[in-house]
TORMAR-191165 format. One record per residue (C-alpha): residue number from 0; residue in one letter; x, y, z. Coordinates in steps of 0.25 Angstrom, whole numbers, always signed. Last residue first. Layout:
<milos>
{num: NUM; residuo: A; xx: X; yy: Y; zz: Z}
...
</milos>
This chain:
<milos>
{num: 382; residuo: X; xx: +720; yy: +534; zz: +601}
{num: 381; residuo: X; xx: +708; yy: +523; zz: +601}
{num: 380; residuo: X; xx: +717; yy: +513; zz: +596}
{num: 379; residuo: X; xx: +729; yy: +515; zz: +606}
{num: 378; residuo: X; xx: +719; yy: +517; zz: +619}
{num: 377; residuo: X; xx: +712; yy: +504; zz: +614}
{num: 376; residuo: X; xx: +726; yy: +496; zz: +615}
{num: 375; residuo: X; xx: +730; yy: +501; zz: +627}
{num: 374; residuo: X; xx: +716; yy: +498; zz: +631}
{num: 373; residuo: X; xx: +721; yy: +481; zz: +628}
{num: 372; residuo: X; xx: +735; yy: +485; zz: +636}
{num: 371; residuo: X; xx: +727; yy: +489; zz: +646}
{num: 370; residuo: X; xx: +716; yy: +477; zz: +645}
{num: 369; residuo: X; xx: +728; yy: +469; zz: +648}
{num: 368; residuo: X; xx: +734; yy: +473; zz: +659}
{num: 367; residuo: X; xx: +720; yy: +476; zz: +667}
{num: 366; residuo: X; xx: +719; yy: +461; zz: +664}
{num: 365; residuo: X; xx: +733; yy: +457; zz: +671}
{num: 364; residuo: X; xx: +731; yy: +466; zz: +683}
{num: 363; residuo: X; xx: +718; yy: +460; zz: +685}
{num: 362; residuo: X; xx: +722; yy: +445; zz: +686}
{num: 361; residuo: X; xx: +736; yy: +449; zz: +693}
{num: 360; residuo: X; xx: +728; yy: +456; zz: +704}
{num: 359; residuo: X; xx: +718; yy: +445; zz: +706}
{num: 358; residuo: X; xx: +729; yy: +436; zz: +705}
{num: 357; residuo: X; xx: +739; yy: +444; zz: +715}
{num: 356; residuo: X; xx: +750; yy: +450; zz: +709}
{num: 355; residuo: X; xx: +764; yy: +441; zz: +710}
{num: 354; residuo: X; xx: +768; yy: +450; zz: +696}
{num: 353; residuo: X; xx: +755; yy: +443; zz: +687}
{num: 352; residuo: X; xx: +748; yy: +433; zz: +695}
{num: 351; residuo: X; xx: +747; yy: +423; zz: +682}
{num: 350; residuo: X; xx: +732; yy: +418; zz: +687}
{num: 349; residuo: X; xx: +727; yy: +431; zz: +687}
{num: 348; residuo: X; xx: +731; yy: +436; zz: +675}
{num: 347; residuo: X; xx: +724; yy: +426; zz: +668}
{num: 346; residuo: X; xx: +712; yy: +426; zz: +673}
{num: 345; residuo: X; xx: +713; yy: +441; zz: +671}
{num: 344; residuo: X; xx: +717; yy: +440; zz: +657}
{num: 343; residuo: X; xx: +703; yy: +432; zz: +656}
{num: 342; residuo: X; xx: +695; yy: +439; zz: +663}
{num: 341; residuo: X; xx: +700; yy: +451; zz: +658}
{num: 340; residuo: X; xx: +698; yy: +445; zz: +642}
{num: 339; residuo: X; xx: +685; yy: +440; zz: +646}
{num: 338; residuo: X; xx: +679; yy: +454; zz: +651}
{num: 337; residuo: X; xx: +686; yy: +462; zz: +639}
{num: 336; residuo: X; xx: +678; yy: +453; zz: +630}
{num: 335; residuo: X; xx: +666; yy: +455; zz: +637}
{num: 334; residuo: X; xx: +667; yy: +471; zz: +636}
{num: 333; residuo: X; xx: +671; yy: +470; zz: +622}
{num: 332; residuo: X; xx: +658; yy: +462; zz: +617}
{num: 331; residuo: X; xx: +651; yy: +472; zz: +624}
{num: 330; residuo: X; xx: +655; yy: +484; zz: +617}
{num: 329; residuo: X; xx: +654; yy: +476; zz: +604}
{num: 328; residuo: X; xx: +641; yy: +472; zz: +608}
{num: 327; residuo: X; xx: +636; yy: +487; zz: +610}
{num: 326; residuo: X; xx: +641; yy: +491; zz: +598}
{num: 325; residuo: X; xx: +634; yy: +478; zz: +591}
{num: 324; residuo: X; xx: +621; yy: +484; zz: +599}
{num: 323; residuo: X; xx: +624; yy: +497; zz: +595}
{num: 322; residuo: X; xx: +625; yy: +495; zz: +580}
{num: 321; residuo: X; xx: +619; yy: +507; zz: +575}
{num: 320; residuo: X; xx: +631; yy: +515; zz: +576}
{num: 319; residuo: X; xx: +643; yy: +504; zz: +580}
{num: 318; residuo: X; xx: +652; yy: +515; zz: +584}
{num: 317; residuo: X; xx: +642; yy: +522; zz: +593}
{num: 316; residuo: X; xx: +640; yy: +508; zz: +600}
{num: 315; residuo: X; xx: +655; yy: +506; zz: +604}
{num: 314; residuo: X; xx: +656; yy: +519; zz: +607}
{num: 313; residuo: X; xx: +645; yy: +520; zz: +618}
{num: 312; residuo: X; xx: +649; yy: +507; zz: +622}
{num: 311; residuo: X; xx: +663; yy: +512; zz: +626}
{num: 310; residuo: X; xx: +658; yy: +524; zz: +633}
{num: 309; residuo: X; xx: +647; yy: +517; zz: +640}
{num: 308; residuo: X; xx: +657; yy: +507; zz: +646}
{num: 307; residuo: X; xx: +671; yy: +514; zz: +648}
{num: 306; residuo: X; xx: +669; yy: +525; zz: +659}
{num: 305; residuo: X; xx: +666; yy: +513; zz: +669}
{num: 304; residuo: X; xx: +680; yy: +508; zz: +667}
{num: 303; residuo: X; xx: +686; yy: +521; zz: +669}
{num: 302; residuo: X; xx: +679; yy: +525; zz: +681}
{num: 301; residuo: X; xx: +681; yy: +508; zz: +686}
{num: 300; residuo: X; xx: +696; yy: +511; zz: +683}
{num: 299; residuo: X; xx: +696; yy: +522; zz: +692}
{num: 298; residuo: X; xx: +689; yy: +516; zz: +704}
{num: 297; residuo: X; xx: +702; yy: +506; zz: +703}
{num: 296; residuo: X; xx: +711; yy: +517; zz: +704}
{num: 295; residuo: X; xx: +705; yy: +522; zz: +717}
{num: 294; residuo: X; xx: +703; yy: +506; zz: +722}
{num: 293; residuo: X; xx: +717; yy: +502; zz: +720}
{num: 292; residuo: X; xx: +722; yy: +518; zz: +723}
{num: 291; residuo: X; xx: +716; yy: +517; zz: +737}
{num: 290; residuo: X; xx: +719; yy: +500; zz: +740}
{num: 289; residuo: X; xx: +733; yy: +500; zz: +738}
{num: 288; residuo: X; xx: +734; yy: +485; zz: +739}
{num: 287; residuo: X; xx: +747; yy: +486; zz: +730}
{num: 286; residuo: X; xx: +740; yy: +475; zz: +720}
{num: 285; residuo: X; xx: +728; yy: +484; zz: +724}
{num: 284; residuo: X; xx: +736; yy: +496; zz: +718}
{num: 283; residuo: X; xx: +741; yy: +488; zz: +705}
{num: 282; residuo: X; xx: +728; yy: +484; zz: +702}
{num: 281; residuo: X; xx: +722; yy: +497; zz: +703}
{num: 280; residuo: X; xx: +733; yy: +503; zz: +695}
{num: 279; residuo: X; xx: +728; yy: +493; zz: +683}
{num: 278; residuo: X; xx: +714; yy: +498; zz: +686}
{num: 277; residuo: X; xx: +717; yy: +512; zz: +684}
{num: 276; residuo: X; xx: +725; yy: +508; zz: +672}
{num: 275; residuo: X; xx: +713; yy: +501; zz: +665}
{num: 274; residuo: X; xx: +705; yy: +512; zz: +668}
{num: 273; residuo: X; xx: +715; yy: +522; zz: +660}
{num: 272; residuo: X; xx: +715; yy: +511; zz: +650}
{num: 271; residuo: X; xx: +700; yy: +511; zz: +648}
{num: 270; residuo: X; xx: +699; yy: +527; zz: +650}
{num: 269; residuo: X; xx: +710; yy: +526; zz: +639}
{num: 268; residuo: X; xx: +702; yy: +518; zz: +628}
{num: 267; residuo: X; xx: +689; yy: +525; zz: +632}
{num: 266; residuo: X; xx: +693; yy: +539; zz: +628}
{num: 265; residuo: X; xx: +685; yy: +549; zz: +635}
{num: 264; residuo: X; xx: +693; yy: +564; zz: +631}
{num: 263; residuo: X; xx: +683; yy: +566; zz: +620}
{num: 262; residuo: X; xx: +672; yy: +566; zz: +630}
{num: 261; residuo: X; xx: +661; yy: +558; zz: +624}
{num: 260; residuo: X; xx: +663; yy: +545; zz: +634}
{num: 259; residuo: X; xx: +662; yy: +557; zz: +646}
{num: 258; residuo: X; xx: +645; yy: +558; zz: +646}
{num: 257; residuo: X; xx: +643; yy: +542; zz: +645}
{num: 256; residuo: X; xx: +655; yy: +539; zz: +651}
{num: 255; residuo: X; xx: +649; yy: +546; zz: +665}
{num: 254; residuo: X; xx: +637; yy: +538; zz: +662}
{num: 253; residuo: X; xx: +642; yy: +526; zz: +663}
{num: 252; residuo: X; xx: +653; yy: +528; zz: +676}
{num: 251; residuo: X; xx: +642; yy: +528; zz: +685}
{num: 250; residuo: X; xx: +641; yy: +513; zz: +682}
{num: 249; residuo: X; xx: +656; yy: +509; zz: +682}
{num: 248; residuo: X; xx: +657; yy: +518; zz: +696}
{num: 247; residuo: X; xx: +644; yy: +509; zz: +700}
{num: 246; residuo: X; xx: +650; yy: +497; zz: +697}
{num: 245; residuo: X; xx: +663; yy: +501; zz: +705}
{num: 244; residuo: X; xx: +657; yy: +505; zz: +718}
{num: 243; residuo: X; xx: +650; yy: +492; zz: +718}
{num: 242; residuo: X; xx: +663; yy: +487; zz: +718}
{num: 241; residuo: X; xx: +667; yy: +494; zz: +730}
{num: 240; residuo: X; xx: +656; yy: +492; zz: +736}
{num: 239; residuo: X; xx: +661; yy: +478; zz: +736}
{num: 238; residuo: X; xx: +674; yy: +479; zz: +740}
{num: 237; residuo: X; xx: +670; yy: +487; zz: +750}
{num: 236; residuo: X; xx: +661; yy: +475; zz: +756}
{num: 235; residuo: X; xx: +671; yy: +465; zz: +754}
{num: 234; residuo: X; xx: +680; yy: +474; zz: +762}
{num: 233; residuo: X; xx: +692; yy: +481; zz: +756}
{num: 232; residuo: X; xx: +706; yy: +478; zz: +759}
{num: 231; residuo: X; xx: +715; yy: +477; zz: +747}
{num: 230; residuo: X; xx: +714; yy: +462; zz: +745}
{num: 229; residuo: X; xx: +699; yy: +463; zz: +746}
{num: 228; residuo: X; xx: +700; yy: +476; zz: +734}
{num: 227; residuo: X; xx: +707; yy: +465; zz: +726}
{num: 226; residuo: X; xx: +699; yy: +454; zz: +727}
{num: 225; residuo: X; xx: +686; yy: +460; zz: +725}
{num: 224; residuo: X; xx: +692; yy: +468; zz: +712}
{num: 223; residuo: X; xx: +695; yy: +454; zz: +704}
{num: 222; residuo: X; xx: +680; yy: +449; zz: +701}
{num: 221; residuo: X; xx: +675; yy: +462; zz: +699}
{num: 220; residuo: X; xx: +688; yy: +466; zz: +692}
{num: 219; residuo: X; xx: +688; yy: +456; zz: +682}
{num: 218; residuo: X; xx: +672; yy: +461; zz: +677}
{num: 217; residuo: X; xx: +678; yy: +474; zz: +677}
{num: 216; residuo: X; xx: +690; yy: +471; zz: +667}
{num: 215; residuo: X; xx: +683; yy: +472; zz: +656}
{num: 214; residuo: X; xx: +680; yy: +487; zz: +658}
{num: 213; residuo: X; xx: +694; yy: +488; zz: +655}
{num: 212; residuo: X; xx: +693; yy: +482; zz: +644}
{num: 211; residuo: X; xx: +686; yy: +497; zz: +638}
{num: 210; residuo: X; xx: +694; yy: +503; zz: +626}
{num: 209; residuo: X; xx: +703; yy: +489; zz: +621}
{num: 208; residuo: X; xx: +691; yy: +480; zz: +619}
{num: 207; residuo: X; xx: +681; yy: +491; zz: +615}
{num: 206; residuo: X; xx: +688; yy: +491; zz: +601}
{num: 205; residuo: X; xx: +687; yy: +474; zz: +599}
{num: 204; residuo: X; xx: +671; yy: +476; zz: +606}
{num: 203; residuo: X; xx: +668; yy: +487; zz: +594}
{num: 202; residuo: X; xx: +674; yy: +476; zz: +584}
{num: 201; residuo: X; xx: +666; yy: +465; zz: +590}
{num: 200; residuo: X; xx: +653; yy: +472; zz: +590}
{num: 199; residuo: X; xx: +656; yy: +478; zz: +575}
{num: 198; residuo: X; xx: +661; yy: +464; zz: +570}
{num: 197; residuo: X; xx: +648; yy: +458; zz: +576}
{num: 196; residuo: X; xx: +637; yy: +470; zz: +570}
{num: 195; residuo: X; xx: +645; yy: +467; zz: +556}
{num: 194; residuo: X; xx: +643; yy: +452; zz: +557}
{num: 193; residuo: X; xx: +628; yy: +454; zz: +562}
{num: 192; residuo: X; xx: +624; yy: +464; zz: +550}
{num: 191; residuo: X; xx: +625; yy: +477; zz: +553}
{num: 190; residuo: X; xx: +612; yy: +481; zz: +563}
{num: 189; residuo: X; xx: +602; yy: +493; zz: +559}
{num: 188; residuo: X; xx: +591; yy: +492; zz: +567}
{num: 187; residuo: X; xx: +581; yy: +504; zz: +566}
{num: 186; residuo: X; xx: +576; yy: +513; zz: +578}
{num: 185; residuo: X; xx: +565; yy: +512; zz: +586}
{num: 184; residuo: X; xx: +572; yy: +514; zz: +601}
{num: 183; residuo: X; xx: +572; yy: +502; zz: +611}
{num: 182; residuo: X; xx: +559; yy: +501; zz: +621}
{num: 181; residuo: X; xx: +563; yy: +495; zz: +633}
{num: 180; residuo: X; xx: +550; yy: +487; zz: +638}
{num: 179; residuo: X; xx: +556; yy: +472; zz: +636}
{num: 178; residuo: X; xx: +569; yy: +476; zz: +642}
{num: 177; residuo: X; xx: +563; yy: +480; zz: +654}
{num: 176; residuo: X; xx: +555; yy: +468; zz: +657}
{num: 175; residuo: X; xx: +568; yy: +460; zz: +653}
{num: 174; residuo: X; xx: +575; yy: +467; zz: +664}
{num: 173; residuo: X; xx: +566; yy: +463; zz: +674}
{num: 172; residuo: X; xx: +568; yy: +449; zz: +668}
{num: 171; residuo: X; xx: +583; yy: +451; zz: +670}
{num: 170; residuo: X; xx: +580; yy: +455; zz: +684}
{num: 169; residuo: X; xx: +573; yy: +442; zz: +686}
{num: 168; residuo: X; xx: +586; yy: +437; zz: +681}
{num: 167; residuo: X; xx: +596; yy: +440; zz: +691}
{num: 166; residuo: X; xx: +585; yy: +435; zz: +701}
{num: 165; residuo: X; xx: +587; yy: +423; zz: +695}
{num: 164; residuo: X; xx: +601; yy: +425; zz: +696}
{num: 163; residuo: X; xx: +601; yy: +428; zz: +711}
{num: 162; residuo: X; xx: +592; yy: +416; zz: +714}
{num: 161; residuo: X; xx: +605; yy: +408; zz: +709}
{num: 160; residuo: X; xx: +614; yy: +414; zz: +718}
{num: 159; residuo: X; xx: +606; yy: +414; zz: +730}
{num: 158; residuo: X; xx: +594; yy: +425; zz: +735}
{num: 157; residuo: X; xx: +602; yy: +432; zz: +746}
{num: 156; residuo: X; xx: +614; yy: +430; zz: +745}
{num: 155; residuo: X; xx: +615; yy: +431; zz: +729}
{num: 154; residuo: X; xx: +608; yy: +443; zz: +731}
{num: 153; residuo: X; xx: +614; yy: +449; zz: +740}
{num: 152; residuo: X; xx: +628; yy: +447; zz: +731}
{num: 151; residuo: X; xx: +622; yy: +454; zz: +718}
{num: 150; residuo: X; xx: +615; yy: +465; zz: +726}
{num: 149; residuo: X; xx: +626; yy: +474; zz: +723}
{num: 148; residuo: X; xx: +632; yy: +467; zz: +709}
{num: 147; residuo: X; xx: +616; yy: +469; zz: +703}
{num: 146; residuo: X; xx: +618; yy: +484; zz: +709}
{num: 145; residuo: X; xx: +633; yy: +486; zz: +702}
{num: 144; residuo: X; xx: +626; yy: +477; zz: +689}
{num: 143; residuo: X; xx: +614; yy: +487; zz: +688}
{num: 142; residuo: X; xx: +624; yy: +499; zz: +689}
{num: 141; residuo: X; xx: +632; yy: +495; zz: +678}
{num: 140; residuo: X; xx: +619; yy: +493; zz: +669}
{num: 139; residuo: X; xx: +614; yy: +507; zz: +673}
{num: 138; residuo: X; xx: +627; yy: +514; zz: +671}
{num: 137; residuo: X; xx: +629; yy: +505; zz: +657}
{num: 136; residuo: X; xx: +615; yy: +510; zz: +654}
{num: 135; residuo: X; xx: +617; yy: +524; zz: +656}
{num: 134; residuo: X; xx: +630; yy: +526; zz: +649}
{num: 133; residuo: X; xx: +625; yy: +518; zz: +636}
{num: 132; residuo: X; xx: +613; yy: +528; zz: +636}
{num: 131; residuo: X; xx: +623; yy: +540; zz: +640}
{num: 130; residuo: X; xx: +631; yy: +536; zz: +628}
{num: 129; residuo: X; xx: +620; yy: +533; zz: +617}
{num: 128; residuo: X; xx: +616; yy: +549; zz: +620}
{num: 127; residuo: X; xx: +603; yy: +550; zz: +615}
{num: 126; residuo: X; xx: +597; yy: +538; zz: +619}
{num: 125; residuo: X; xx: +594; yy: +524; zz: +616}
{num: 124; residuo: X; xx: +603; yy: +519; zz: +604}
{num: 123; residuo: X; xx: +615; yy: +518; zz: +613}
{num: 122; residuo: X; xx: +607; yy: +511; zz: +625}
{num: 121; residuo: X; xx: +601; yy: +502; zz: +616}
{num: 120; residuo: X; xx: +615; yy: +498; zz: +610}
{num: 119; residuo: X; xx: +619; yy: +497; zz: +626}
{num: 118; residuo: X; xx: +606; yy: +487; zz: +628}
{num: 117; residuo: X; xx: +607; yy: +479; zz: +614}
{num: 116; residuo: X; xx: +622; yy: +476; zz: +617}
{num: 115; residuo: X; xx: +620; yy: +473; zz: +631}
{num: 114; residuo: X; xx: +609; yy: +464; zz: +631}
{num: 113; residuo: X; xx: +612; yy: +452; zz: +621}
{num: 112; residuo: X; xx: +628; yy: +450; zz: +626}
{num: 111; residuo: X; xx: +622; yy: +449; zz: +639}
{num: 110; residuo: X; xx: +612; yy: +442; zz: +638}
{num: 109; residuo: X; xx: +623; yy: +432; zz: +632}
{num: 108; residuo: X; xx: +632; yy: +433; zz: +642}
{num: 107; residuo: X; xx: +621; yy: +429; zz: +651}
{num: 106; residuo: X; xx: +618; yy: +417; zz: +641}
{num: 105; residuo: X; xx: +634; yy: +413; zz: +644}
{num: 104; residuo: X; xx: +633; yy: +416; zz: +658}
{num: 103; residuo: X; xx: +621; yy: +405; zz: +661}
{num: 102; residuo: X; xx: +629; yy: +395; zz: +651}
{num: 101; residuo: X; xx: +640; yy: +396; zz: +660}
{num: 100; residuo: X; xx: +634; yy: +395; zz: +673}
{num: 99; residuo: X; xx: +626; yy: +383; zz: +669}
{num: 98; residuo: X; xx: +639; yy: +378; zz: +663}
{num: 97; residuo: X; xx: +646; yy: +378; zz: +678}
{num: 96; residuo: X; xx: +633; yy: +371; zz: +684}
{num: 95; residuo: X; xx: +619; yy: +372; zz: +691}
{num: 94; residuo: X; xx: +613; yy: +384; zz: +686}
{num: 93; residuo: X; xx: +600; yy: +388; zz: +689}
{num: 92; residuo: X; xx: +602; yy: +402; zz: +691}
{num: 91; residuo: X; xx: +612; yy: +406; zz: +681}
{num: 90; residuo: X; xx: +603; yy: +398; zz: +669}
{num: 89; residuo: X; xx: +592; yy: +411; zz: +674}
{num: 88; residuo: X; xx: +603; yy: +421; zz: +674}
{num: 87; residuo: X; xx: +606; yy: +417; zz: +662}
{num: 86; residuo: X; xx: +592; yy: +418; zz: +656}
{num: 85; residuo: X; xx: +589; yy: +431; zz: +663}
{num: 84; residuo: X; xx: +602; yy: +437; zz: +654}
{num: 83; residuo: X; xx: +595; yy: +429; zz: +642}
{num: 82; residuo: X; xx: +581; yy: +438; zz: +647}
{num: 81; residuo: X; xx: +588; yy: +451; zz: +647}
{num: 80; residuo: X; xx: +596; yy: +449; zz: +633}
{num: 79; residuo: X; xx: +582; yy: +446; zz: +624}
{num: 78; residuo: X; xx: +577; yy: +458; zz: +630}
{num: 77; residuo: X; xx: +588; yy: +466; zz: +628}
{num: 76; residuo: X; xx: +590; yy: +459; zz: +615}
{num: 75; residuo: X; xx: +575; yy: +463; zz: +610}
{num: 74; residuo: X; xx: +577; yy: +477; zz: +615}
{num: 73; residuo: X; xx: +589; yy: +482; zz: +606}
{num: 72; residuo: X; xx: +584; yy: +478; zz: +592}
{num: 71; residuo: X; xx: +584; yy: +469; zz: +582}
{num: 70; residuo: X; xx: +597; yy: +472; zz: +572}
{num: 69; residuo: X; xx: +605; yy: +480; zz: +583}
{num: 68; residuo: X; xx: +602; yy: +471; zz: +594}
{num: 67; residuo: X; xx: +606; yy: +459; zz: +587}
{num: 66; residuo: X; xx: +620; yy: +466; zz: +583}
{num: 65; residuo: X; xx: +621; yy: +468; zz: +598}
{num: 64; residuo: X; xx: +617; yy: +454; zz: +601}
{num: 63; residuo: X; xx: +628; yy: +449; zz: +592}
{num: 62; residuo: X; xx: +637; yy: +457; zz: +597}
{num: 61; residuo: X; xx: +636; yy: +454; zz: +611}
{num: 60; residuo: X; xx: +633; yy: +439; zz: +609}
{num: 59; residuo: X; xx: +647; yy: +434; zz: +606}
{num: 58; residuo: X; xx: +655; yy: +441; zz: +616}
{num: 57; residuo: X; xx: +644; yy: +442; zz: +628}
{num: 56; residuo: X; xx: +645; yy: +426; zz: +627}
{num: 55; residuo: X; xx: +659; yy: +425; zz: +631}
{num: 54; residuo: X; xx: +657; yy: +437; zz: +641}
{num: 53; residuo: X; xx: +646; yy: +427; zz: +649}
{num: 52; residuo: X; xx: +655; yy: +415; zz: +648}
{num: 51; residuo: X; xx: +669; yy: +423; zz: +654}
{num: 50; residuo: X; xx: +658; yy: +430; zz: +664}
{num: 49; residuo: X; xx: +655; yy: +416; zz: +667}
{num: 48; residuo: X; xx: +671; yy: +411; zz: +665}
{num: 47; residuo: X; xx: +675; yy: +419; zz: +675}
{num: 46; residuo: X; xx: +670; yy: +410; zz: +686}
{num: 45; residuo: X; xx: +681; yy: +400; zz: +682}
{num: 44; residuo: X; xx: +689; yy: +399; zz: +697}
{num: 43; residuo: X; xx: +675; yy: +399; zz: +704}
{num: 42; residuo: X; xx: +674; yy: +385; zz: +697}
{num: 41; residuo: X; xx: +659; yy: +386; zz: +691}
{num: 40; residuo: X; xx: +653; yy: +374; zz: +699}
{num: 39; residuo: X; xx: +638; yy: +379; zz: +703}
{num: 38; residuo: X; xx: +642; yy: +386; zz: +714}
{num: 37; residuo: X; xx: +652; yy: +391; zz: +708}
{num: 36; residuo: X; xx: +642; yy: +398; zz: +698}
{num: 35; residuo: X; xx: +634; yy: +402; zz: +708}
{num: 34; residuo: X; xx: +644; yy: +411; zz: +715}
{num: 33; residuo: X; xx: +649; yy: +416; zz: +701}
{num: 32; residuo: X; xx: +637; yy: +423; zz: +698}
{num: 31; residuo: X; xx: +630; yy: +424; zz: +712}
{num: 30; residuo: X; xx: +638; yy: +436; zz: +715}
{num: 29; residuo: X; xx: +636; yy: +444; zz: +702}
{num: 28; residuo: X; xx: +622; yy: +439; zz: +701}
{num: 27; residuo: X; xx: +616; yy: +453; zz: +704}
{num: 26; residuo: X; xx: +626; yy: +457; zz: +693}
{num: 25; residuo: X; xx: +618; yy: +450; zz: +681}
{num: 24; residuo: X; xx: +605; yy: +456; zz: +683}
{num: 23; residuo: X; xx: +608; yy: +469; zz: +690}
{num: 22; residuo: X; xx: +617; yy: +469; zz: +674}
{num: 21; residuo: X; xx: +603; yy: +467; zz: +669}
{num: 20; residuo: X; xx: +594; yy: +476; zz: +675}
{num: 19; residuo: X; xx: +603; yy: +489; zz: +674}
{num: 18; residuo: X; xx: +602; yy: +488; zz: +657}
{num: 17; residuo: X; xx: +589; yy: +484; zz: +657}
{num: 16; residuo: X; xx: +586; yy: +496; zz: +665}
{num: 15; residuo: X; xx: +594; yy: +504; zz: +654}
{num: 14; residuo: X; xx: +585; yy: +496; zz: +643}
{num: 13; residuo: X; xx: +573; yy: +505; zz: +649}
{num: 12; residuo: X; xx: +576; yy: +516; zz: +643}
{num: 11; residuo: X; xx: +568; yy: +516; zz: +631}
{num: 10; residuo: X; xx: +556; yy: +512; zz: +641}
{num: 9; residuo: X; xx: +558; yy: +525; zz: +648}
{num: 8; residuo: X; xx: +560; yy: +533; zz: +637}
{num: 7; residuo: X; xx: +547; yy: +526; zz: +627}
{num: 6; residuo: X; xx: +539; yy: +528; zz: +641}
{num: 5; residuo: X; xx: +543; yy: +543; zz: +643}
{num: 4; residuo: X; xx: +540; yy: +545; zz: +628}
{num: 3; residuo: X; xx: +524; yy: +538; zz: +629}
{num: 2; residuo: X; xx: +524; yy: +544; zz: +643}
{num: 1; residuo: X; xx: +526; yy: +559; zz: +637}
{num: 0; residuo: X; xx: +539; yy: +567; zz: +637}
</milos>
C-alpha cells in the first residue's frame, strides 16, 4: 500500500472517530444535565421531559436527514450535525430558564437525528463487510459514552456545570475538524423520492419496534438501577463501577453481533425477549433482595441487549438497498419511540405501585411487561 492508499484509508475511516467523539460529547454532561436544569427551575419531578424533548425531535428528523444523506451525501450532514450538537451544547451553557433547557434539548435531538442516519449508512457503505463496520462503530460510540459517563462527574466538580458543556462542545468542534477530513466513498446517489424514503424509514422503525424494545429500556434503567442495587446493599462506588461494567459489556458486545448476527441460529426477535425475561427475573429478585441472581441475571440482559444494536441496523439497512440513510433513520426512529413509550409506561407504573412493590420496582416491572407482550408480537411475525 502506498501514502496516497494509506491516506485515502485513514481518512475514509475517520467517521468512526467522529463516532467516539460525539457520544464523550454528550455523556461527559451526564451529571450536569439534570443538575443544571434544576438549577435553573426545571422541577426535578419533570426531568424526563429533556430526553422526552430530545426523542421528540429524533422522531421527525431521523428520517428526513436519512433520505437527505442519501440524495447529497453522507459527509455534509455529519458535518452539518457535529456543529448543531456544539450549538446545543452552547444554548446549554448559558441558559437561564426551563424553555432554555428545552429548546437546547430540542436542537440536540436534532444533531442527533442529522448524524446518526448519515454515520451508520456511511458505516454500511464503507467496508466490505457492512456488519463489521456498523459493529465497529456502535463499539466505539458506546465506548465514547462509558468514558464521557466516567469523567462526566469530575468534570462537573471540577470545572461547573455550565463550563462542563462548553467543554462538551469543544470536543464537538474537535469532532468537526474530523468530519471535514473524512473522505466518503465516490459512488452515485440514488434516493426514492422524500415520501417513499419516509414510508420506508417509518415502516423499518414499525418492524424494529417489536424485535429490539428492550434496548428502550436502558435509558429507564439508568435512572432506575441506582436505586435498586442501594437498596440491595451496594456502595455508591460499586454501584458505579458497576455501571460502567455494563456500558462496556454493551460495547464489547458489538463486534461479537457482528460475527454471530449471520449464524442461522441468531434471531433477534427471541434474543430480545430472552433479555427481556432476564430483566424481568432481575426485577423479581431485587424485589426479594437477592442480591447474586438480581446482578447475575441482570448482566444477562445487558449480553442480550448488547447483541441487538448492529444486528438490527445491519438489517434495517440491508433491506433498504441503497437507501441507507433512510434505513438507518428508521432504525433510529424505532429506538426513540421505544425510549418514550418506556418512559412513559414507567411513569405510569410507578405512580400505581403494582402488588404493594416499591415505585422504582413497580415503574420498571410495568415497562419490562409491556415491551414482552410488544416482542411477543415480533417473535410471532418473524416465525
Amino acid at each position: 500500500m502506498n501514502n496516497e492508499e494509506f491516506e485515502v484509508g485513514l481518512r475514509g475511516r475517520l467517521y468512526l472517530l467522529v463516532g467516539a467523539l460525539m457520544p464523550l460529547s454528550f455523556s461527559l454532561a451526564s451529571v450536569a444535565r439534570p443538575l443544571l436544569a434544576v438549577a435553573v427551575g426545571v422541577q426535578a419531578g419533570i426531568l424526563a421531559i429533556i430526553p422526552l424533548v430530545s426523542n421528540i425531535a429524533q422522531i421527525f428528523f431521523r428520517p428526513i436527514f436519512g433520505y437527505l444523506s442519501d440524495k447529497h451525501g453522507r459527509k455534509i450532514f455529519i458535518s452539518i450535525a457535529v456543529l448543531i450538537y456544539a450549538t446545543g451544547y452552547i444554548i446549554y451553557s448559558i441558559a437561564e430558564s426551563p424553555l432554555h433547557i428545552i429548546i437546547a434539548s430540542f436542537v440536540i435531538g436534532i444533531g442527533i437525528g442529522c448524524l446518526w442516519p448519515a454515520l451508520m449508512a456511511l458505516s454500511a457503505e464503507i467496508g466490505s463487510n457492512a456488519r463489521e463496520s456498523l459493529g465497529s462503530l456502535l463499539m466505539l460510540s458506546f465506548l465514547g459514552s462509558l468514558i464521557g459517563s466516567v469523567f462526566s462527574g469530575f468534570v462537573a466538580e471540577v470545572f461547573g456545570w455550565r463550563e462542563t458543556y462548553m467543554l462538551s462542545a469543544l470536543v464537538a468542534l474537535c469532532a468537526f475538524l474530523v468530519a471535514v477530513m473524512l473522505k466518503e466513498p465516490s459512488m452515485k446517489r440514488e434516493a426514492p423520492d422524500i415520501r417513499s424514503s419516509l414510508k420506508l424509514s417509518y415502516k423499518i422503525a414499525a418492524r424494529s419496534v417489536t424485535r429490539i424494545n428492550s434496548i428502550g429500556l436502558k435509558p429507564i434503567l439508568s435512572t432506575y438501577l441506582p436505586v435498586i442495587l442501594l437498596d440491595l446493599g451496594l456502595t455508591q462506588t460499586i454501584i458505579g463501577v458497576f455501571m460502567a461494567f455494563d456500558r462496556l459489556i454493551t460495547s464489547i458486545m458489538q463486534k461479537v453481533s457482528a460475527k454471530v448476527s449471520t449464524k442461522k441460529l441468531f434471531r433477534i426477535p427471541a434474543i430480545n425477549l430472552l433479555s427481556l425475561g432476564a430483566l424481568l427475573l432481575f426485577i423479581t429478585m431485587a424485589s426479594y433482595h437477592n442480591l447474586l441472581l438480581a446482578i447475575s441475571s441482570y448482566i444477562t440482559y445487558s449480553v442480550g441487549a448488547g447483541l441487538l444494536p448492529t444486528s438490527e441496523l445491519a438489517e434495517a439497512t440491508e433491506r433498504a438497498g441503497r437507501a441507507k440513510g433512510s434505513g438507518a433513520g428508521g432504525f433510529g426512529v424505532a429506538l426513540s419511540f421505544t425510549r418514550i413509550i418506556a418512559s412513559s409506561i414507567a411513569t405510569a407504573g410507578g405512580s400505581i405501585e403494582i402488588a404493594s412493590l416499591s415505585p422504582v420496582i413497580s415503574a420498571l416491572l410495568a415497562s419490562t411487561l409491556a415491551f414482552m407482550f410488544l416482542s411477543i408480537i415480533g417473535v410471532i411475525k418473524g416465525s
